[in-house]
N, C-alpha and C positions, 0 to 999 in steps of 0.2 A: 262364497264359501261352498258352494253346492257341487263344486268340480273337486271338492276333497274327497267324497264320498269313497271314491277309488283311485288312485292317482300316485304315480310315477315321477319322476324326476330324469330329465334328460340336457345337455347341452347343444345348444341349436348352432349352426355356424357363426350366428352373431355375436357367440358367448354368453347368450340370453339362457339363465336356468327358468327350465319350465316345468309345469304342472299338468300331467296327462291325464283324461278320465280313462276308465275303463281296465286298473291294472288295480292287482289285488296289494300292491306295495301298503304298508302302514305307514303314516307320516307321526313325528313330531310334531310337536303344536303347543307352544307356549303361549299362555296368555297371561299378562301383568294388570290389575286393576286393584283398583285401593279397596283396604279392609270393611266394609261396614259394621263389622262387631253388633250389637245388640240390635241394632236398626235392620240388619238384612233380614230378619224375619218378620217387620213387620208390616211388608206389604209383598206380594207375591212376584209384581211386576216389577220391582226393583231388581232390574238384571244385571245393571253394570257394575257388581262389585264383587271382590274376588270369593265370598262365598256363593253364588251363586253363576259365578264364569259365563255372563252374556244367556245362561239358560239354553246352551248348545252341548255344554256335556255327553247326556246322554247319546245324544244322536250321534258325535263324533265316536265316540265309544263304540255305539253297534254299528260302525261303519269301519273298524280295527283299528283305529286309530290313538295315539297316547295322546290326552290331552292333561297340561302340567300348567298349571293356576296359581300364584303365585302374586304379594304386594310387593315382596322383597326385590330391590332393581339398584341399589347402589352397594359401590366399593367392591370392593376386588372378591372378599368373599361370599357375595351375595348370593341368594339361589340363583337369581336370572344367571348368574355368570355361571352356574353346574352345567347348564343346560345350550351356552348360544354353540356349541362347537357341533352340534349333532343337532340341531332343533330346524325343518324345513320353514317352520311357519312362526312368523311371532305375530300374537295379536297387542296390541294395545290402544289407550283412549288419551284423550286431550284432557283428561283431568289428573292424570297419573300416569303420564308421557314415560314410556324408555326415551331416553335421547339414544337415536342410533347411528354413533361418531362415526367413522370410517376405519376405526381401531373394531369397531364392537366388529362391522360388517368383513371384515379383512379374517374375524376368530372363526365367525359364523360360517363355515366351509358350505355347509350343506343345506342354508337360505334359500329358499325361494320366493317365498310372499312374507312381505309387514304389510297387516292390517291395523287402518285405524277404527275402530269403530266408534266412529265418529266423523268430525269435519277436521279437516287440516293436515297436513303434512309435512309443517315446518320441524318436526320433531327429527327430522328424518335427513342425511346428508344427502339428498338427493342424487347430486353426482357419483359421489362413491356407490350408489344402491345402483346405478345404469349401471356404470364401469364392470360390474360385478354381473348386471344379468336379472338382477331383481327386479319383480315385478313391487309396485308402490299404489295401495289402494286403499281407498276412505268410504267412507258412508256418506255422499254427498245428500244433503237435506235432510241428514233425520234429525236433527234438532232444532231445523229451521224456527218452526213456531215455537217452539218453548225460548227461543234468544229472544225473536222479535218478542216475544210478550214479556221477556226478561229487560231487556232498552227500554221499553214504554214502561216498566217499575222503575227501570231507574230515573230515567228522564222526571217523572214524576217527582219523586224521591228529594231531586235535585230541584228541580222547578219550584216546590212545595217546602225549603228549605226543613226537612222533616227529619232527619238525624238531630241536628241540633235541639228542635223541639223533645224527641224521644229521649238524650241524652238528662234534660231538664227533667223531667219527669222520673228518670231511673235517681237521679241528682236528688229529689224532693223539690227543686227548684221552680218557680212559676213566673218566667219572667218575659211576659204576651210580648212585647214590644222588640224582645233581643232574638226573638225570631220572625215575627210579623213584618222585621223593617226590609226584610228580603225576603221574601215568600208570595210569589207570583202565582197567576192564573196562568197555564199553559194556552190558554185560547188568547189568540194575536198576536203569537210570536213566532218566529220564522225559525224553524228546527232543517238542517241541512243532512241530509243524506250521504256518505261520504261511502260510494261502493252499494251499488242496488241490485244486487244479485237479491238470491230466493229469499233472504231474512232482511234486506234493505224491501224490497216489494212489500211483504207483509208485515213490516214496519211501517209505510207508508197508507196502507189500508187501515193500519189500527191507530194511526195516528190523525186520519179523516175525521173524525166525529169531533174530537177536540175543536175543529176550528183554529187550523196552524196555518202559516202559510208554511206550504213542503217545497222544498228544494232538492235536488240531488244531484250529484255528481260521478262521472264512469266513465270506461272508457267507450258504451253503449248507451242507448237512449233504451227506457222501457216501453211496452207495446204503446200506441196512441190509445187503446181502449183504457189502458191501468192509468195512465196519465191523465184522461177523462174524469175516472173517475175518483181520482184522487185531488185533482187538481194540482199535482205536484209537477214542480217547472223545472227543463234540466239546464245546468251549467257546467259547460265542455270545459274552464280552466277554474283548478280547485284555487289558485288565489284569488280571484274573483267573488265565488261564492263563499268564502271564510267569512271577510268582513261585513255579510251582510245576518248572518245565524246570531241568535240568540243562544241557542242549542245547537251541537254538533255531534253527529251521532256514526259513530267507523264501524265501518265491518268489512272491510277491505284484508286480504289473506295476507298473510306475511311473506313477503318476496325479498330478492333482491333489493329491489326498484321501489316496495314501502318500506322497508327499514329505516328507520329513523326520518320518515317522512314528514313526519310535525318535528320540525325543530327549531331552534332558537327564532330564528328568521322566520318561519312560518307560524309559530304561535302568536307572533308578533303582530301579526295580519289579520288575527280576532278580534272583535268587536271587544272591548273591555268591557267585563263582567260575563264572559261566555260562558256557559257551562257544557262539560265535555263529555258524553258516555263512552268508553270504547273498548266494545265487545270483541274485539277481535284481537288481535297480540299485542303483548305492554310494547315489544321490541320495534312497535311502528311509530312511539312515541319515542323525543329523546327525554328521560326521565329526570336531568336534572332541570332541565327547561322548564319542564311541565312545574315542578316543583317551584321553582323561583317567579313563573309566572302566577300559580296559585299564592304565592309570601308576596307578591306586591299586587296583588287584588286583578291581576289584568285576566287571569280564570278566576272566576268566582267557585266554581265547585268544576271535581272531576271524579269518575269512577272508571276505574281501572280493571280488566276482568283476569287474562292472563298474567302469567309473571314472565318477565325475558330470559331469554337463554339466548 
């Protein structure tokens, strides 16, 4: 964002719209993030919601620029739609996605950057956003450690059959046995990696102490020092390493080529009684599978994070 400061718009011969430093032009700059209503005042570094717009405001402002903040993103008379006809910049996050169709990108004339601030970019029609000249850019890592330490809650969660137990308790119910009869020690069970990029890595570090056996799977192997000290072993073909996980833990980006990558057939190839974390898009799941697999016990538990689009 530090090239807004000052900054032009031009067409390159590739048809690529760009972003010049060093011209007094003012840009548009829409950014879309969900309400937090009473809660946005109660911690300062709470910046990703739309009263507090990422805590860039100011700066964009004494640098001439409009910036227009907004939760409002669906149906035909929504704010966002006042604004996509004339707006250079949209920002938005992976918890209150604009979807940007090739309809929005076709209104939007005068586009030249979607930021996610955040990880991911399936929100985004890809192709339409090149065709067009747009540049397409994320916050690679900044949430990394708050996932990985968000998987290892759930993993636990699940491991520790602990909803059901919490349930019983909101219930007045106290019934040891209807939760003890599947509620496991996460130490001695084989938890599979599924995608070890920067929150697969420090997943696998904070999974060390437990006493797992770690597996993982990529289209890369991790450095031999992190595999040291992890002790985690890699597996080049994911149907191989399915059937051996107790635990299976995805964070694998949503592509093409993962979209609906666990499906019928491949859930099938789970050890029965597997339990599922998966942090990264529902859309790599096929979700009625998952479903029918959970109703005849062949997943024991699963946790879901995205929703598909």
């Amino acid at each position: 964002m530090a090239t807004l400061s000052a900054a032009a718009a031009t067409v390159d011969g590739t048809g690529s719209r760009t972003l010049h430093a060093n011209s007094p032009d003012s840009k548009k700059i829409v950014g879309v993030f969900y309400k937090a209503n009473q809660y946005a005042s109660l911690n300062p570094e709470f910046v990703g919601c739309a009263e507090a717009a990422l805590g860039i405001r100011d700066w964009l402002e004494s640098k001439g620029h409009q910036y227009i903040v907004t939760d409002d993103k669906e149906g035909p008379n929504c704010e966002l739609e006042k604004h996509i006809h004339d707006m250079h910049v949209l920002i938005t996050t992976p918890f209150h996605p604009v979807y940007v169709t090739a309809e929005k990108i076709k209104k939007a004339k005068n586009l030249q950057l979607l930021l996610t601030a955040g990880v991911g970019s399936d929100h985004v029609d890809l192709k339409a956003a090149a065709d067009a000249g747009i540049t397409v850019v994320e916050i690679s890592g900044s949430n990394a450690v708050s996932v990985a330490e968000d998987e290892l809650m759930r993993i636990l969660i699940l491991v520790r059959n602990f909803l059901p137990g919490y349930r019983q308790v909101i219930d007045g119910d106290w019934n040891v046995a209807g939760i003890a009869h599947r509620a496991y020690d996460l130490e001695g069970k084989t938890v599979g990696i599924i995608g070890a990029g920067r929150i697969g890595k420090l997943l696998l570090q904070r999974l060390k102490p437990f006493n797992c056996n770690l597996l993982y799977h990529d289209r890369l192997t991790i450095s031999p020092e992190l595999e040291k000290e992890t002790g985690a072993k890699f597996e080049e073909d994911l149907d191989v390493i399915l059937p051996k996980c107790d635990v299976v833990v995805i964070n694998t980006p949503l592509t093409e080529k993962t979209r609906g990558m666990f499906d019928k057939e491949r859930i099938g190839k789970l050890k029965k009684g597997v339990l599922i974390v998966n942090n990264a898009r529902a859309a790599i799941m096929d979700t009625q599978a998952v479903v029918d697999a959970c109703s005849s016990g062949h997943i024991a538990g699963s946790y879901d994070n995205y929703p598909i689009r």
